[in-house]
N, C-alpha and C positions, 0 to 999 in steps of 0.2 A: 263498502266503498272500494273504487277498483284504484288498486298502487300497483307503480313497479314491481315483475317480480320479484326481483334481487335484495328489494325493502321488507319483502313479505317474509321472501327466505331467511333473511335476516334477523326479523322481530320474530321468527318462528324458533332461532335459535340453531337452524341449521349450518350456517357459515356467514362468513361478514361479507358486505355485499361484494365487495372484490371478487370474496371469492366465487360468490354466488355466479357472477356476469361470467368466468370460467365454466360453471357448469351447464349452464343457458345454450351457450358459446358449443360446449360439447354434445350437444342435444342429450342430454339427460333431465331436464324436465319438461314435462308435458302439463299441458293446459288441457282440463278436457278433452283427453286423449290425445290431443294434436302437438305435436312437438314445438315447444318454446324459441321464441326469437329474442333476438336482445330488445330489450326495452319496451317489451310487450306488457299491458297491464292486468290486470284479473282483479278477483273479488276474494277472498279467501273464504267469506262465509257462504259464495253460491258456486266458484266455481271449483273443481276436483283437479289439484294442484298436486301432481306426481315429481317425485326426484329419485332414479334410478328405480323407477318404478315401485315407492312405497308412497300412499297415499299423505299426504300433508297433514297432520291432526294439533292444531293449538293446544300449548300444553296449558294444561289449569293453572291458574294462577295462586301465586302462595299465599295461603292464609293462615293468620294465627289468633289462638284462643285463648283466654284463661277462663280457666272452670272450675266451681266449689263443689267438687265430690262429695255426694254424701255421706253419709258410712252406710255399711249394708250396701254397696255398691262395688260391681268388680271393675277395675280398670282393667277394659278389655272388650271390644268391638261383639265377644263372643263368647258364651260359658255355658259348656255341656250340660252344665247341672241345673240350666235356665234359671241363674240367678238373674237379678238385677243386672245392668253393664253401664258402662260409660253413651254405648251406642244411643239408651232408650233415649237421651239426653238433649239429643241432637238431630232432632227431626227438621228444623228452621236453618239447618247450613246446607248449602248447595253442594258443596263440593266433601268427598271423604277424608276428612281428618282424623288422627289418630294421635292415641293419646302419648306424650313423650315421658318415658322414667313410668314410675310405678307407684301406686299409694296403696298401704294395703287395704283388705275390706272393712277392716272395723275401724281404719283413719278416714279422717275428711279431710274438706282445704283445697288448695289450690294445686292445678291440675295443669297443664299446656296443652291443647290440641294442636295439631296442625297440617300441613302438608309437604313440607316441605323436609324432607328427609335428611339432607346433608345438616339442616341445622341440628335436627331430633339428634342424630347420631353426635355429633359436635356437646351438648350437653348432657347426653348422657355419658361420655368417654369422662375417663377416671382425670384426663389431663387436664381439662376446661377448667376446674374449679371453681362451678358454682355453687356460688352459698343458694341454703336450704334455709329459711327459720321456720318453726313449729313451736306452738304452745300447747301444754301439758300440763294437763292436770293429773299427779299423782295420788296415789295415798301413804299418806301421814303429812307430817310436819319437816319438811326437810329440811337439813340443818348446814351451816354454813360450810362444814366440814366435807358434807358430800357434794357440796356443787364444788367445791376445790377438787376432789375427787373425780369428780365426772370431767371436768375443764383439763387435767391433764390425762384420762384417759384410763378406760377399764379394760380387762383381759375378755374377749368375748371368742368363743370356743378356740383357744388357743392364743388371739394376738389381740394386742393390743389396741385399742381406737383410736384415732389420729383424735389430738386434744381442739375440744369445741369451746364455743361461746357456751356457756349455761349463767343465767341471772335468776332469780326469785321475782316471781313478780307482784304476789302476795300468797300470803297463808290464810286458810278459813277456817273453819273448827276441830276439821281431822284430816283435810287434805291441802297440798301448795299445786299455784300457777307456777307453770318454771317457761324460761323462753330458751329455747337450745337450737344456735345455729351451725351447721353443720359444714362440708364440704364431701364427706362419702357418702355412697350410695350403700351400704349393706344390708341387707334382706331385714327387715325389723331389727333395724341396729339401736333406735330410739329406742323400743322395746325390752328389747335385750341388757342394755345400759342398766336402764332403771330396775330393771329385775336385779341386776347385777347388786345394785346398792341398797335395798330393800326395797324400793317404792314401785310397785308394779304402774304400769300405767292404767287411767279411766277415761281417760280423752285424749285423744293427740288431735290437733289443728295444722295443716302444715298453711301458713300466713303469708310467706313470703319466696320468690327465687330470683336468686335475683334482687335488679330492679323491679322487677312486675310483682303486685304485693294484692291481696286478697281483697282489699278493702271493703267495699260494700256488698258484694256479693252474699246471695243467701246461695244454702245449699240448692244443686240444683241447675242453680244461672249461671250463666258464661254471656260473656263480652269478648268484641273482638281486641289485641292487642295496641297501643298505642304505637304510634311513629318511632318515637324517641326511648317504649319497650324492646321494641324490636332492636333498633340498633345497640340498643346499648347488649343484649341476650348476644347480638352476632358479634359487638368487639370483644366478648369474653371468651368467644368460642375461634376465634382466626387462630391458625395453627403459627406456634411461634417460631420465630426467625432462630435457628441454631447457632448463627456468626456471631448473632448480637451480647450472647454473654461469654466471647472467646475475647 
């Protein structure tokens, strides 16, 4: 459908249309080759809309995922050793998303795809502080003393864990459900933990980040994120105001 171009430049993200009619003005865009007038209209999807002579190209629009990784699966678009990946996954998304943070291959759980990078990097930074939960199934019986233990924090190759949520969430005959929610990212820090204390892990889940939480998802499947996911993933990630605790 043909718009102004100043509205096109505009929702292209190039400049606001102020400033857009400035560059029209300057003949620096062209319309199928022919240099732009003010108030000219076009089509963006037929016709070849230049601005200082680089082609116009819409940017994809942002999409987000949550996905139940299976285990036995690499997160990871690609793996020389032709394992499994995140990629085989997602043959039914149009656009490339990628996966945010990391799971390892022998965890499952919930996963983020997406596209949109400033957020990816925004939750993955150490400052965001997004909660992680993950349920765990150990071995043995673990006992009340070590999840007080684990809750204020183990030495793991040299420093200490920042203290987590950890609860029981039942015991079976020789192994416990434990739920541990997190705020660090460390390389198999879960893993690590629980070696720490005796109880190696035999399942790790990760269930929840956030708001956005695994629910019915089998391994495998992915859903697109909700309205009210989204925002709530971006007000945890806006970089904070430094005045406001002076």
């Amino acid at each position: 459908m043909a718009e102004r171009l100043q509205k096109i430049l505009s929702d292209f993200g190039i400049t606001s249309r102020r400033q857009a009619e400035e560059l029209i003005k300057e003949g620096r865009v062209t319309v199928n080759g022919n240099v732009a007038i003010l108030g000219q209209k076009a089509d963006p999807e037929r016709d070849y809309i230049k601005v200082d002579g680089k082609l116009l190209i819409k940017p994809e629009p942002k999409v987000y995922y949550a996905f139940y990784k299976p285990r036995k699966v690499i997160t990871s678009l690609l793996d020389p050793q032709g394992r499994p990946t995140v990629k085989d996954f997602l043959k039914g998304i149009k656009f490339r998303v990628y996966p945010v943070g990391r799971l390892d291959f022998d965890s499952e759980g919930l996963l983020l795809l997406t596209n949109d990078g400033a957020l990816a990097h925004q939750i993955m930074h150490p400052s965001s502080q997004i909660e992680k939960t993950y349920m765990v199934k150990v071995e043995g019986l673990i006992e009340r003393e070590t999840i007080e233990k684990l809750r204020k924090g183990v030495k793991i190759e040299g420093r200490l864990t920042v203290p987590v949520s950890v609860n029981l969430v039942r015991n079976l005959k020789a192994n416990s459900w434990i739920r541990i929610t997190l705020h660090e990212g460390r390389k198999r820090q879960i893993r690590k933990m629980l070696e720490r204390v005796g109880h190696p892990v035999i399942r790790l889940i990760r269930v929840a980040i956030d708001g956005v939480r695994l629910g019915e998802l089998k391994p495998g499947q992915l859903r697109p994120l909700t309205k009210e996911e989204i925002e709530q993933l971006k007000s945890k990630t806006k970089p904070r105001d430094p005045t406001k605790n002076k």
